[in-house]
MARDRENKOL-11790 format. One line per 5 residues: their letters; for each residue x, y, z of C-alpha. Coordinates in steps of 0.001 Angstrom, whole numbers, plus 524288, in hexadecimal, padded with zeros to 5 digits. Layout:
<recs>
A> X,Y,Z; ...
</recs>
This chain:
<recs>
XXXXX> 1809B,9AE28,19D85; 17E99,9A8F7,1A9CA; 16FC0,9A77B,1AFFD; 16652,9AE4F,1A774; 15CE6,9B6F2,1ABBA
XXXXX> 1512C,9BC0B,1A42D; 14CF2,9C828,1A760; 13EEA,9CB85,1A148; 13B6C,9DA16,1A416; 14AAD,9DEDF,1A47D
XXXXX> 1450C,9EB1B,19F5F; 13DA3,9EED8,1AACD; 14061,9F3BC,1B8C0; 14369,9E6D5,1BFD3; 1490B,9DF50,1B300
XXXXX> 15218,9E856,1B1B1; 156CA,9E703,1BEB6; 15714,9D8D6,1BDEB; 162B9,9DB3C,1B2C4; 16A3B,9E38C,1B961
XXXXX> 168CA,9DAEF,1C49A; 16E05,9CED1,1BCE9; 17811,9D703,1B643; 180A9,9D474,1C18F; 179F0,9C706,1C6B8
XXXXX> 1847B,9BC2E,1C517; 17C86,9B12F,1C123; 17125,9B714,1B9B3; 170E9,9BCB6,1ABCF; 16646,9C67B,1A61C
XXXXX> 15DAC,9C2D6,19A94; 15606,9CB9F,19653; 149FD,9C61E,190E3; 13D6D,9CEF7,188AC; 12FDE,9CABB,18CC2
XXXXX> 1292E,9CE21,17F7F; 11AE7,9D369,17C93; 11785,9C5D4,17754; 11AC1,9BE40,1831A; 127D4,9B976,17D0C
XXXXX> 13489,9BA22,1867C; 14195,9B0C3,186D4; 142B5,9A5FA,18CE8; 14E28,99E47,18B61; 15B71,9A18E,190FD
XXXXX> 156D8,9A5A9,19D8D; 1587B,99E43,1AAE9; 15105,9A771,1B2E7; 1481C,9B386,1AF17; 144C0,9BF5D,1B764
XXXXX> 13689,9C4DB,1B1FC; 136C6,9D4F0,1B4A6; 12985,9D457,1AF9F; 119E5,9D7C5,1B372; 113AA,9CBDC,1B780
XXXXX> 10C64,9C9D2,1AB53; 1192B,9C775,1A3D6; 11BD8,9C06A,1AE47; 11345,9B75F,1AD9C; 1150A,9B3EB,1A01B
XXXXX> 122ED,9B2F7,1A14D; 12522,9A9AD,1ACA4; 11F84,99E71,1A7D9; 127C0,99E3B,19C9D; 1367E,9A095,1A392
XXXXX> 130F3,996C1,1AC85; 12E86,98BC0,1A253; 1396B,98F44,19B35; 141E6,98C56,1A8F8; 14465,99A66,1AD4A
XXXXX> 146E2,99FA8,1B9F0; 13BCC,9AB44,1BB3D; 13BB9,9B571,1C472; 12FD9,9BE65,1C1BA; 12FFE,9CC1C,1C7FC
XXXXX> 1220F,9CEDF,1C633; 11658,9CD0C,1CE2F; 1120E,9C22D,1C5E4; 11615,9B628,1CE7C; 115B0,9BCD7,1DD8F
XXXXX> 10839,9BABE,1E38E; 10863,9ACF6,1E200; 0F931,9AB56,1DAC9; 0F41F,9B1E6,1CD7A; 0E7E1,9B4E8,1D736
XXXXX> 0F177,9BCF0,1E081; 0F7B9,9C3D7,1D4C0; 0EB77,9C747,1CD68; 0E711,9CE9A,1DB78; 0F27F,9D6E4,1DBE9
XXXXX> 0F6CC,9D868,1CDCB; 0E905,9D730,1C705; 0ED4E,9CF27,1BC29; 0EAA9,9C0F9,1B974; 0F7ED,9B92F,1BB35
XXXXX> 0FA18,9B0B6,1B004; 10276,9A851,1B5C1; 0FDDD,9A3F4,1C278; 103B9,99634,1BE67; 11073,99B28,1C412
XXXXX> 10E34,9A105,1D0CC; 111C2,992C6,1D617; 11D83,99307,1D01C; 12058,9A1DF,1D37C; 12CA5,9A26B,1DEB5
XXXXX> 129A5,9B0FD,1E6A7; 137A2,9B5AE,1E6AF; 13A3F,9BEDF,1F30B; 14774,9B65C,1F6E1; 1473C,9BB37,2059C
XXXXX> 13C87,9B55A,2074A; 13B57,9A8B9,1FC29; 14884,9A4BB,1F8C2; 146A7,99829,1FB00; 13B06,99895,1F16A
XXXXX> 143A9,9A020,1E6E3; 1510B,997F5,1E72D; 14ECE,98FB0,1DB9F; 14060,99443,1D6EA; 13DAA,9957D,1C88C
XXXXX> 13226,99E68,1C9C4; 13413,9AC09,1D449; 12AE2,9B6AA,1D46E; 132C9,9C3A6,1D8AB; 12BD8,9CBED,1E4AF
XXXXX> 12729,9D982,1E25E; 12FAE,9E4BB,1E576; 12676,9E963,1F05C; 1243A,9DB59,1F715; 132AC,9D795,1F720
XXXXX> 1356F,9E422,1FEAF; 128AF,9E203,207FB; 12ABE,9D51D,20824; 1372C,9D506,20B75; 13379,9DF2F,216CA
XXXXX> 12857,9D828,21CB6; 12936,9CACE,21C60; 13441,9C7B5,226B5; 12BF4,9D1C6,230C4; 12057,9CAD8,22DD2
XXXXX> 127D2,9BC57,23042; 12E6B,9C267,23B71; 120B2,9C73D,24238; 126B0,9D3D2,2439C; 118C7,9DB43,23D8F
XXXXX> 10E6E,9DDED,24509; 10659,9DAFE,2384C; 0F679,9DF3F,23C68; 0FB59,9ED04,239CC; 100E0,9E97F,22CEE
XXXXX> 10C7D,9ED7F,22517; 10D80,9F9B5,21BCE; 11652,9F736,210D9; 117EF,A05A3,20A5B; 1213F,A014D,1FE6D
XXXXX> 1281C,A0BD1,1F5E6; 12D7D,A0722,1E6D9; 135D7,A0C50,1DB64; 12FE0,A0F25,1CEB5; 136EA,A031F,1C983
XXXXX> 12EF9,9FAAE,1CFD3; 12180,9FD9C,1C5CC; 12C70,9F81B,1BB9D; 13013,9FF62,1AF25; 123EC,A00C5,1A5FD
XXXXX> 11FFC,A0ED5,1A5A9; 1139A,A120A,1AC14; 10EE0,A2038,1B1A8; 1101F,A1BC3,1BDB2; 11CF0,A1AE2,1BE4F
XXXXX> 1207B,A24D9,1B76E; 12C08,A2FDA,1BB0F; 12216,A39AA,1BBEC; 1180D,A30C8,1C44C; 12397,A2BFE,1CB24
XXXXX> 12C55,A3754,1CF0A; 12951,A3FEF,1DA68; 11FFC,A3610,1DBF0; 11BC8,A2ACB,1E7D8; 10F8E,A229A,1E6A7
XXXXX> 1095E,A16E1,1EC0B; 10293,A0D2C,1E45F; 0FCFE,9FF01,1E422; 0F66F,A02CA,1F1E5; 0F288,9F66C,1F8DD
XXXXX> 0F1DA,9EF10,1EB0A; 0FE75,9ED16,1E8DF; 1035F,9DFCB,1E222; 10EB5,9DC88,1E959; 107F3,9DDEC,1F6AB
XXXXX> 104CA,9CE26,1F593; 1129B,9CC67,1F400; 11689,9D292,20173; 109D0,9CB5F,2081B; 10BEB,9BF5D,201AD
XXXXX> 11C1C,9BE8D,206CC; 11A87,9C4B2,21226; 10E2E,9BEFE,2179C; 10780,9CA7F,21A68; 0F836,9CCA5,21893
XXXXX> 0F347,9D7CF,20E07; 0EC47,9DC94,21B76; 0FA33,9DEF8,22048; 10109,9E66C,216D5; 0FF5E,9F29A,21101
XXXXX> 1088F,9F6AC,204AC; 109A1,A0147,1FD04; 1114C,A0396,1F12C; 11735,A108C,1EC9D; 11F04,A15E1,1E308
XXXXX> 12A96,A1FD3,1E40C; 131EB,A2678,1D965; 13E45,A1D18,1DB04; 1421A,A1467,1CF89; 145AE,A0823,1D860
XXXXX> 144DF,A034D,1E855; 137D8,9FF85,1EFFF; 13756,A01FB,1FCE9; 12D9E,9FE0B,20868; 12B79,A03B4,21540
XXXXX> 12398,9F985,21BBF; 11B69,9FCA8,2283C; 11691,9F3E2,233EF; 114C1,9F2AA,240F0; 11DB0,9E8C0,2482C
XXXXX> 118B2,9DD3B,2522C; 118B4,9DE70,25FBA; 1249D,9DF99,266BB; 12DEA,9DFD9,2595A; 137BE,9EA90,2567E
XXXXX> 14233,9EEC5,24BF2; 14B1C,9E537,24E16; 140C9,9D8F3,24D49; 13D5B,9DF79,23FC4; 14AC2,9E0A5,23CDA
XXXXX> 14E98,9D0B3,241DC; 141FF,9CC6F,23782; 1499A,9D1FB,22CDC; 155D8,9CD16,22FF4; 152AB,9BFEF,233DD
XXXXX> 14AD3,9BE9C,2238A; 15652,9C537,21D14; 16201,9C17A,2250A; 166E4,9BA3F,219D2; 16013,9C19B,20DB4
XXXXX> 168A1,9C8CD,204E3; 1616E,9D269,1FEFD; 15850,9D87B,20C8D; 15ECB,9E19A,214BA; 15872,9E5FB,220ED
XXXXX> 15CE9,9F306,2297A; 15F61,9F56A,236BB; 1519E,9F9FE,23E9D; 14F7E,A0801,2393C; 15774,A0947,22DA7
XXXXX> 15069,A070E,220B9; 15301,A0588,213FB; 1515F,A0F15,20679; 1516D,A0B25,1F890; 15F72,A0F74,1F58A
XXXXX> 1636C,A0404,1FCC4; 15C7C,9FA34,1F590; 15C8B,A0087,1E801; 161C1,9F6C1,1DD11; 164FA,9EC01,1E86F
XXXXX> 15DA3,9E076,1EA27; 15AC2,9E2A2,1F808; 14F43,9E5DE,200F7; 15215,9EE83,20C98; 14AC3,9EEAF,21819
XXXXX> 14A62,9F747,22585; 14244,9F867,23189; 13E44,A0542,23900; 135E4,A01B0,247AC; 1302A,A07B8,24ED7
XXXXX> 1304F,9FE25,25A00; 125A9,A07C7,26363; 11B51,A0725,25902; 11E4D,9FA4A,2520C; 11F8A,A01BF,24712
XXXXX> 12935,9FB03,23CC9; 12CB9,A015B,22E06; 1353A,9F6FA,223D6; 13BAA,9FAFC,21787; 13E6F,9F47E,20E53
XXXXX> 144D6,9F963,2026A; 14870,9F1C0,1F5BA; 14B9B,9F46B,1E648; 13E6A,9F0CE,1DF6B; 14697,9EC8F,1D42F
XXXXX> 1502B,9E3E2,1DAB9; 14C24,9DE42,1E65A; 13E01,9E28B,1E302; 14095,9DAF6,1D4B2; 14D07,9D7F6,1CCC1
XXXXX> 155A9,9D6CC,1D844; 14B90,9CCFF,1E01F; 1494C,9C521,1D2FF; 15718,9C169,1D3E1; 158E2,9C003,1E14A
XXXXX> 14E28,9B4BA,1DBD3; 15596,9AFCA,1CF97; 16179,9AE4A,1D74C; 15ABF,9A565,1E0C6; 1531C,99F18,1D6CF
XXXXX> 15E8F,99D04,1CE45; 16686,998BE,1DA66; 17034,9A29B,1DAAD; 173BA,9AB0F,1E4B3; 16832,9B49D,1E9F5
XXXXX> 170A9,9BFB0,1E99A; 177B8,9BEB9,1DCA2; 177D9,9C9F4,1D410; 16FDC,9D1B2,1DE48; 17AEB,9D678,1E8BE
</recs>
């Protein structure tokens, strides 16, 4: 059978990508496990457990894969802003399990691989901060922003990415012919970006909108640049962070990514447009909010945590 994987939530958006995903992965074999009404879900025969679930369920199911000696990667926001008093601000909910937040790994791998290679306990990055994050972060380590005029972070998202319970919202007719913004300057996975990039709320300015596409995010990020720094110093921050990362691809100066070239892959594009006269400077960054944005990134995780290759069953 291999290395058994539960998957709880196979049914929706993201668990269902995580088994097609692990159809193919050479080391890892899908479980599908039912997270009942009564709390009830199986335990034993598992090694590691991917949890497609809202944080609430969540929460109640960590603990328990935990003790019983699971691996648990949890896709939710349950475990990413590292206090219950962080997550109740941005989610409005009590956490009721702050206990682990100690124990909670944050899983981007560019950035904490070290942290993830052997961990027992990863919390999976939002869709929209892996693709910021993975945008901002080197420029902001490289001193590349001139950061008192801030960064604009206008981020565009599938449908997929409100999951698969039916709401009005996201409805075909709401949807279709449609484009709106929403979450303005409340969004919950805003700490995420400020929190791994280092940024200031002050600084950054996000907005979150939805287009009538069933899968892709993708972020045009705006700044102006530090004195005396052009294209190609943008350009040398990249490639001097992702030199040898698999799974971020960065384009020549002025040539920028889409979604069709990310679509169903587990990587994050990224391209930079200057305009070296002004200082002006416009990133994309482009990823599949169900792969790298979920399934794809939680076993980029579970292959380091389970000390296999980072790339297996992914390329």
């Amino acid at each position: 059978m291999g290395f058994p994987v539960g998957i709880v939530g196979f049914r929706g958006y993201s668990g269902a990508e995580a088994v097609r995903i692990l159809a193919r992965h050479p080391h890892f074999q899908a479980v599908h496990l039912e997270h009942r009404a009564d709390g009830g879900v199986a335990i034993e025969g598992v090694k590691a457990v991917l949890l497609a679930t809202p944080p609430e369920v969540s929460m109640e199911l960590a603990p328990k894969f935990l003790d019983a000696g699971a691996i648990v990667v949890d896709l939710s926001g349950a475990f990413r802003l590292q206090t219950a008093e962080r997550y109740k601000q941005w989610y409005k909910e009590d956490h009721t399990a702050p206990e682990l937040f100690e124990k909670a790994v944050y899983g981007l791998p560019e950035f904490t691989r070290d942290a993830v290679r052997g961990a027992r306990f990863i919390s999976n990055p939002g869709c929209y901060p892996t693709a910021a994050n993975l945008a901002i972060r080197p420029l902001i380590a490289a001193g590349v922003i001139d950061r008192k005029c801030g960064i604009v972070c206008d981020a565009k998202s599938g449908v997929s990415g409100a999951g698969r319970k039916a709401s009005l919202t996201t409805s075909f007719c709401e949807v279709t012919e449609n484009f709106s913004a929403y979450s303005i300057l409340k969004h919950r996975h805003v700490p995420e970006v400020l929190h791994v990039s280092g940024i200031e709320e002050n600084e950054f300015s996000f907005t979150a909108q939805l287009i009538p596409i069933d899968r892709g995010i993708l972020e045009t990020i705006y700044f102006r640049l530090a004195e005396k720094v052009g294209a190609r110093d943008v350009q040398h921050a990249y490639l001097k962070q992702y030199a040898k990362e698999s799974f971020v691809r960065i384009y020549e100066p002025g040539h920028v990514p889409d979604l069709h070239a990310v679509q169903r892959t587990n990587f994050c594009d990224i391209g930079i447009t200057v305009d070296e006269a002004s200082g002006r400077c416009v990133v994309v960054s482009a990823i599949d909010n169900l792969v790298k944005g979920a399934a794809g990134q939680a076993i980029q995780n579970l292959n380091l945590a389970a000390g296999f290759d980072e790339t297996a069953g992914l390329i």
